[in-house]
N, C-alpha and C positions, 0 to 999 in steps of 0.2 A: 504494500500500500504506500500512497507517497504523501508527501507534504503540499498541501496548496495552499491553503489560504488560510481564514479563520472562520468559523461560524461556531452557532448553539444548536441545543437543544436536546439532551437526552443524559441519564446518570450511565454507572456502571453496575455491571451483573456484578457482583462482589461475593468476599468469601470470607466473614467474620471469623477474627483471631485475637488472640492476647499475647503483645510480646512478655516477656520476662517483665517487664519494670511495669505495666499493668498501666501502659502509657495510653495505650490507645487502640483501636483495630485495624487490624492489615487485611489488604487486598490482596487476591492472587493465594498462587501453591507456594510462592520465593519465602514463607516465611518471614518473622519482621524487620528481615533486611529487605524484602520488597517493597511495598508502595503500603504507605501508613493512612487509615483516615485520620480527618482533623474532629475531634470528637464536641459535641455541641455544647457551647456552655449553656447556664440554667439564667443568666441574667436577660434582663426583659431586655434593657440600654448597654449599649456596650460602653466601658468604662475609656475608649478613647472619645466617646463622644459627651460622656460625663466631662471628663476632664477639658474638655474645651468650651462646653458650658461653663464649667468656675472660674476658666481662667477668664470668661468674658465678664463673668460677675467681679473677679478683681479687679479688673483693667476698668471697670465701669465704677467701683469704688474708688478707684485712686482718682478717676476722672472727676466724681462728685465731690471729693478732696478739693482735687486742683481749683476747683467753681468757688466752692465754699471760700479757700484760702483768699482767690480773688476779690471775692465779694465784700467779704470782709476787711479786707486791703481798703478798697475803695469806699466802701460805707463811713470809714471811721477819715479816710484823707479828705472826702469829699464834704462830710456831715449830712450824708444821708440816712434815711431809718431805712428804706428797704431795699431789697433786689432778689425779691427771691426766685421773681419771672425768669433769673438766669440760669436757673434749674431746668429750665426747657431744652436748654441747650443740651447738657448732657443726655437728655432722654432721646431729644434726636438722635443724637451720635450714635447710643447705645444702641437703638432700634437699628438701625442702618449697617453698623457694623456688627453687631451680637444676636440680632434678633428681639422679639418682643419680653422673651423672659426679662434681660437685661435692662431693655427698659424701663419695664413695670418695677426692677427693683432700683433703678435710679430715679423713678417716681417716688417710691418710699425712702430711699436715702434723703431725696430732694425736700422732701414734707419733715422728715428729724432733723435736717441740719438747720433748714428755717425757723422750727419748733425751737432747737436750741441755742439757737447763735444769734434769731435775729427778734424773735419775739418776747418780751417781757411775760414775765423776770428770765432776765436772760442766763444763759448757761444751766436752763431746764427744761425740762421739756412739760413743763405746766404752762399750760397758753389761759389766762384769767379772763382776756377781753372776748366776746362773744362773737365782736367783727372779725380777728382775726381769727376764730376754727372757722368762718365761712368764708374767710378769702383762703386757707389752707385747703378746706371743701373743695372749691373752686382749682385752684389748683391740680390737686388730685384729681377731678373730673378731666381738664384740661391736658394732664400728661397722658392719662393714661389713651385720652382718646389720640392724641398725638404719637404718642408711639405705636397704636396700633395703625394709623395713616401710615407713617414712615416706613415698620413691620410689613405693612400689605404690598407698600411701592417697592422696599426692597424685593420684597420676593416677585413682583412684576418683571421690574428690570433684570431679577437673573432668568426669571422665563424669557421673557425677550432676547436676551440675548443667547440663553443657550439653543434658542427657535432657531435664529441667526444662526449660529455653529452647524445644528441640525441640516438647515437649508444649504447654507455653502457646501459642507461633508455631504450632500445629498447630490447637488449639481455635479461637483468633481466628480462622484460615484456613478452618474448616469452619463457624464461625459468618457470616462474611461472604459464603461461599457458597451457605448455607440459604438467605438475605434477599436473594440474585442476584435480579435479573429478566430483565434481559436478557444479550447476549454482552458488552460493553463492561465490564460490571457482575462480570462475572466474571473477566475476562481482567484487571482494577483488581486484584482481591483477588490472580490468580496474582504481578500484578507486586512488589505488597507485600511478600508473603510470601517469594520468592526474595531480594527487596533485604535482608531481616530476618535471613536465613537466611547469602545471601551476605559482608552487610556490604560491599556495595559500590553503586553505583550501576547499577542494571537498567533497562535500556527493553525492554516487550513489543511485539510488532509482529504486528499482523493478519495472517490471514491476505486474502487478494485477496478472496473475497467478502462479508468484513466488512471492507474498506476505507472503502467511502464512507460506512457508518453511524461510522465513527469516526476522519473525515478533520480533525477537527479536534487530535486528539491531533498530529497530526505538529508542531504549530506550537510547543508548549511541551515535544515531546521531548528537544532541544537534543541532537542526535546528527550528528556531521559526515555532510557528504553524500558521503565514502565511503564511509563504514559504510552507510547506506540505500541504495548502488549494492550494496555487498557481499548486505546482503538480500534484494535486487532477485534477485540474480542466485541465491540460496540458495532463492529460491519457487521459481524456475523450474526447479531441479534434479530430476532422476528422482531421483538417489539421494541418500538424508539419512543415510546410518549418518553415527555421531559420528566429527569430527574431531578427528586428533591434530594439524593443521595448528599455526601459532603464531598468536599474537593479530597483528593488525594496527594500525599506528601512522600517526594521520593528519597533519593538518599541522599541528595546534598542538599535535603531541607525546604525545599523551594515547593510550596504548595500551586497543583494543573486543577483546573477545571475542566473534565472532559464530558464533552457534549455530541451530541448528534445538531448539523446546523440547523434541522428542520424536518421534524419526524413526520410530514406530509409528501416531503420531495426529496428525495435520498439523491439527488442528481447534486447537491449543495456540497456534502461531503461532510466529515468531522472538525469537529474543533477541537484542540486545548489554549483553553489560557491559562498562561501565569499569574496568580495572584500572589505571589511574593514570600517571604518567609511567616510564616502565622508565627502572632504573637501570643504567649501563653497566659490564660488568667484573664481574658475576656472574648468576646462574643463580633469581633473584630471578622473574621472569613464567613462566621455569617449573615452578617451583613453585606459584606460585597459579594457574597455566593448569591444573594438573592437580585441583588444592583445587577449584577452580571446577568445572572436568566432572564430577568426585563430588559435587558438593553436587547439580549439574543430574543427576545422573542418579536419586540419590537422593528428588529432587524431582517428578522423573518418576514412580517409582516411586506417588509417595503420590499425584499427581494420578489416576493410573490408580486407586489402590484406592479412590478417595472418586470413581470416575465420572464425572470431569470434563469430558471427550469428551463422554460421553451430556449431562450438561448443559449443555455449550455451542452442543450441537446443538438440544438444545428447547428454550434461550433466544433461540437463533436462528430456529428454527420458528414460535417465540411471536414477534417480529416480524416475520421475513416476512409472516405469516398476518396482523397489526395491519394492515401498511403497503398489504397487497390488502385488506382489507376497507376500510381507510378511500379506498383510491383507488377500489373501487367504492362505496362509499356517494357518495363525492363525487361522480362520475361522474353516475349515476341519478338522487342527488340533481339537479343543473343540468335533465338532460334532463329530469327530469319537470315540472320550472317552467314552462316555455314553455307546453306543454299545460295546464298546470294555471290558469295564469294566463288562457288562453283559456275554460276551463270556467266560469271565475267570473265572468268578464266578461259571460259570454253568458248565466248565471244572472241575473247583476244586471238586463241586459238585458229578460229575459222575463219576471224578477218585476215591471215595472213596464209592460210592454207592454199596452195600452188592451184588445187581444183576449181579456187572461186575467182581466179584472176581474171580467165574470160566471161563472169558472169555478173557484170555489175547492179544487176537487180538482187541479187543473191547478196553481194557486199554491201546493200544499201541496208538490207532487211536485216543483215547480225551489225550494221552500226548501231542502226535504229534501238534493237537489243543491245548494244554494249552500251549507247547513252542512257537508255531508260534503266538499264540494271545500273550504272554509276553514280544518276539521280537516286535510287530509291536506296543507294551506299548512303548517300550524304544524309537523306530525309533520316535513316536509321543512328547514323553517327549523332546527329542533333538529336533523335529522343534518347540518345544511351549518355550523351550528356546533358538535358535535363533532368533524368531522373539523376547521376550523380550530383549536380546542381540543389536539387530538392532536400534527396535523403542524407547523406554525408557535407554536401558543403566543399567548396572548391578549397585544395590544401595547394597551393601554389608549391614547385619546388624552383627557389629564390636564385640565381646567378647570374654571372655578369655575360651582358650580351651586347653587341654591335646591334645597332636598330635597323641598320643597313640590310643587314643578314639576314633579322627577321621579317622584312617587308618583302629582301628577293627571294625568300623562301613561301614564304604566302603568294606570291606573284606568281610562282613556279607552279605551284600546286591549282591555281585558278588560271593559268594560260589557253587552258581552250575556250572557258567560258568567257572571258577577258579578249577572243580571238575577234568576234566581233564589233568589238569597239576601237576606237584610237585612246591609245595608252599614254599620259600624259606626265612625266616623273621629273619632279624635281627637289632633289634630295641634296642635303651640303655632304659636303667627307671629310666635313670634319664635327660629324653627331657625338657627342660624347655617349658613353656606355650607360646601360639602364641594369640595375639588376633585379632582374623581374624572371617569372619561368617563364623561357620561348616559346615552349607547345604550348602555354594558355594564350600566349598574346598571339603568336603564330595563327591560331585556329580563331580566335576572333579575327580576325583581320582577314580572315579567309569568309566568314561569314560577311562582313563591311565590303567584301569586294563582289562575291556573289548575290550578295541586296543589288550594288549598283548596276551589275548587269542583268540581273534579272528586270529589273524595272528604268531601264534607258534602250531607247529606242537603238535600232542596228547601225555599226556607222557612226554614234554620237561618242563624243569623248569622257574620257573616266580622267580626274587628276588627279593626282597622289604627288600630297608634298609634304617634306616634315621639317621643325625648324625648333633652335632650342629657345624656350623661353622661360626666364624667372624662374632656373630651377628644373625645369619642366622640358619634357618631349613631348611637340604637340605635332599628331599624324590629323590631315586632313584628306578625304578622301570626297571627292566631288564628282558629281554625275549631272548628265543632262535631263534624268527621264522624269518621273511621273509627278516630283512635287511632293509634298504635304501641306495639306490645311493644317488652317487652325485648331481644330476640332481633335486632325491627329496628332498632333505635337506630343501632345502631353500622354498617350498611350503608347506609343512607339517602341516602349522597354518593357511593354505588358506581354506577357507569357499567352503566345498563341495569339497575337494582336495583327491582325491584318487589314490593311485600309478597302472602304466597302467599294470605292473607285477602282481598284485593281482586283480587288479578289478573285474576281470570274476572269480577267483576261489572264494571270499568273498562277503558277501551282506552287505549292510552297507551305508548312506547316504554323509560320506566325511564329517559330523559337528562336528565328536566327539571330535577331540584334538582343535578345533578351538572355541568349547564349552570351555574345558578347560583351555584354555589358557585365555579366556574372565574371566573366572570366579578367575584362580591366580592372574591375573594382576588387577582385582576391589580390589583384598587383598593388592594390594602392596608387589605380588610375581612376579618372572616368571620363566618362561619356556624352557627347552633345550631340543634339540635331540642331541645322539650321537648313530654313527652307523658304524662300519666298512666295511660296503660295502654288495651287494645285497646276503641273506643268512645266514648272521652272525650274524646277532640277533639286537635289538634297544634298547639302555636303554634312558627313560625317567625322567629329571634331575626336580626337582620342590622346587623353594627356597620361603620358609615365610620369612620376617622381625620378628626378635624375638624385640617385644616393654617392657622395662621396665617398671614396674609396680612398681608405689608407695607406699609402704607401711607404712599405718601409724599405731601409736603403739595405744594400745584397753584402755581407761582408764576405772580403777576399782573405781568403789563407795568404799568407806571407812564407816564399820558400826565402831559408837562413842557406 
């Protein structure tokens, strides 16, 4: 099975144990060196969430200090009697940054410290005068409605803005799955967007029959090999409703969350998250174990409305369908060599055979066959390197070459085809050297030169010149014949792309410049078209990296 992405949605079949120290239960046969659960504590609030409630109640008492200190400062420089409306202030704050508990208790900080500090007899909290418990009344009405105002807008403004987050992480998510192609390509985007969403670390995992197309992710998944047993064993499951199970802890501590991404569409694949080292002595992984199944269910949710299933099935279709077609081109392709190779042999043969020399109708009929069997060499050559083109990927073998040498070696090899045209060369000699593989650039350039006679009229000229520029070897290869629109510009390097203007009058499969261009760019070239419009002829632009070469000086033996 391999690694993709991320997703939710399912517990693990599990296998209750007691290690020695009566720590916890283990998963799995491994024993409690294998995968440990995180066992649930008995508290309602988890004590890191206590503990950032008091420190918000301290920081809101030191804050009602700081008020007070001032207040009091100024009351007595100025020869005022009140200020205790500046208690409002801290209740703000507090709401805003602490929430409404904090508030409500710098509302009653706000009411004792005015009690003691400012109302008669002062330095008690006995208030005598009747007006002043209904301006203190007042007060307390007025904070506590103010901090639940503040309390409400803050929690608005983090909706709003984590809406915001949601949206942006949504768009980018639906942008990277318009420009999917394949399943790998999409099941990348799922992992993204959960790890964005979660803020945690997400590994997606294939399912089995997109494992081998994506057997390399497992190596830089970096996920203990308990969690890929737990996997293992989460494919094989009939049933995926979502588990309330507890996250699992392997051996270096680090507590996975392992889920199924979506117990409706197995096409998603699995999840593990990382949820971090648990801490001992509260209720801390359960709380984010549950943060986590909402996010993954909510997740789910949007993968199903944006069609994700359906697409990962027809990015999966779209290579299936790639990987039969190129194993039967390849296939057909080989088989038909053999024969093919025998066809031509026995043409060459009979074209020179002493019996046919007085029968030139005889000689025209095994040309005819020697050309059409040469043609259907070449058509074959081109599918046997596309499919290596597709399946393996072009491995260039790198060395230093005359560019000379490999244009009059492609010249040589397209000399019949090239026979009908005027051949137009102008080449310097003094090209510096390219180190590039010949046979790749060779055989491009043999494609480049049978496009331009295939498509230029009998009679018109072909030019071929090359010149060094900036570094650079740029071969340009110019013809008279059929043109490109604007239309085809931009296809012209599309696999099996043929312009609808020529298609019926030329035979040809649509791989030839798409051949070469595969084969410029494994050099660390590429490739142009330029064309002024349908008629006017197509020059083909092809640039090498000219690589400096080191050279070092020859030492001579010295005879004594």
């Amino acid at each position: 099975m391999n690694r993709l992405n991320r997703r939710p949605g399912r517990g693990l079949s599990t296998q209750h144990g007691r290690d020695k120290q009566g720590s916890g239960a283990y998963i799995g046969g491994g024993g409690p060196k294998a995968v440990r659960t995180l066992t649930a504590m008995p508290f309602t609030i988890s004590l890191h969430r206590l503990r950032q409630e008091m420190r918000g109640l301290l920081l809101t008492l030191c804050l009602v200090g700081i008020v007070t200190a001032g207040i009091f400062t100024f009351v007595w420089s100025v020869g005022l009697t009140r200020g205790t409306v500046v208690y409002l202030v801290p209740v703000l704050i507090a709401a805003m940054r602490w929430g409404l508990i904090a508030a409500l208790f710098a509302s009653a900080c706000g009411v004792l410290a005015s009690a003691f500090f400012f109302f008669p007899p002062l330095y008690s909290l006995e208030i005598r005068d009747p007006q002043e418990v209904i301006n203190l009344l007042l007060y307390i009405v007025v904070a506590v409605v103010v901090s639940q105002l503040a309390s409400r807008l803050k929690n608005e403004l983090e909706k709003s803005h984590k809406r915001e987050i949601d949206l942006r992480d949504l768009y980018a998510f639906s942008r990277r799955i318009a420009v999917a192609f394949d399943v790998s390509d999409i099941q990348s985007a799922i992992e993204d967007h959960l790890t964005a969403v979660i803020q945690r670390k997400v590994v997606l995992f294939a399912t089995a029959r997109d494992a081998a197309g994506n057997a390399r992710r497992r190596a830089d998944a970096a996920v203990p090999p308990q969690v890929l047993a737990e996997i293992e064993k989460l494919e094989k499951a009939d049933d995926r409703r979502p588990s309330t199970g507890d996250p699992v802890v392997a051996d270096d501590g680090e507590a996975w969350l392992v889920r199924a991404v979506s117990p409706k569409n197995p096409e998603f694949g699995f999840v593990a998250v990382n949820l971090g080292r648990p801490s001992h002595g509260h209720s801390d992984a359960d709380d984010l174990r549950v943060r986590v199944d909402a996010v993954l269910a909510d997740a789910t949710a949007t993968l199903d409305r944006l069609g994700i299933a359906q697409a990962i099935n027809e990015a999966r279709m779209r290579a299936e369908t790639d990987q039969l077609r190129e194993a039967l081109i390849g296939s057909v392709s080989h088989e038909l060599r053999t024969p093919l190779a025998s066809i031509m042999g026995a043409a060459t043969v009979l074209s020179t055979a002493p019996a046919l020399a007085g029968e030139p109708k005889l000689q025209a009929l095994v040309q005819d066959v020697r050309s059409e069997a040469e043609r259907l060499n070449n058509d074959i050559e081109n599918l046997i390197d596309a499919t290596r083109i597709s399946s393996d990927g072009v491995k260039p073998r790198m060395e230093w070459a005359d560019p000379s040498d490999i244009l009059d070696s492609a010249l040589d090899r397209c000399r019949k085809k090239l026979s009908r045209h005027t051949l137009s060369l102008n080449l310097p000699k003094d090209l510096p050297l390219v180190h590039v593989d010949p046979v790749l650039v060779k055989q491009a350039l043999v494609q480049v030169f049978d496009n331009a006679a295939k498509y230029s009229p009998p009679g018109s000229t072909i030019m071929v010149a090359a010149r060094a520029r900036d570094g650079r070897i740029v071969l340009n290869v110019s013809d008279q014949g059929a043109g490109l629109s604007e239309s085809e510009l931009p296809h012209i390097w599309d696999r099996f792309a043929r312009g609808e203007r020529t298609a019926s009058l030329t035979s040809g499969s649509g791989l030839g410049l798409w051949i070469a261009n595969a084969f410029i760019a494994a050099n660390g070239g590429k490739m142009d078209a330029i064309s002024d419009g349908p008629g006017r002829g197509t020059t083909i632009a092809i640039e090498l990296p000219v690589a400096q070469a080191t050279v070092h000086p020859m030492e001579s033996d010295q005879d004594e």
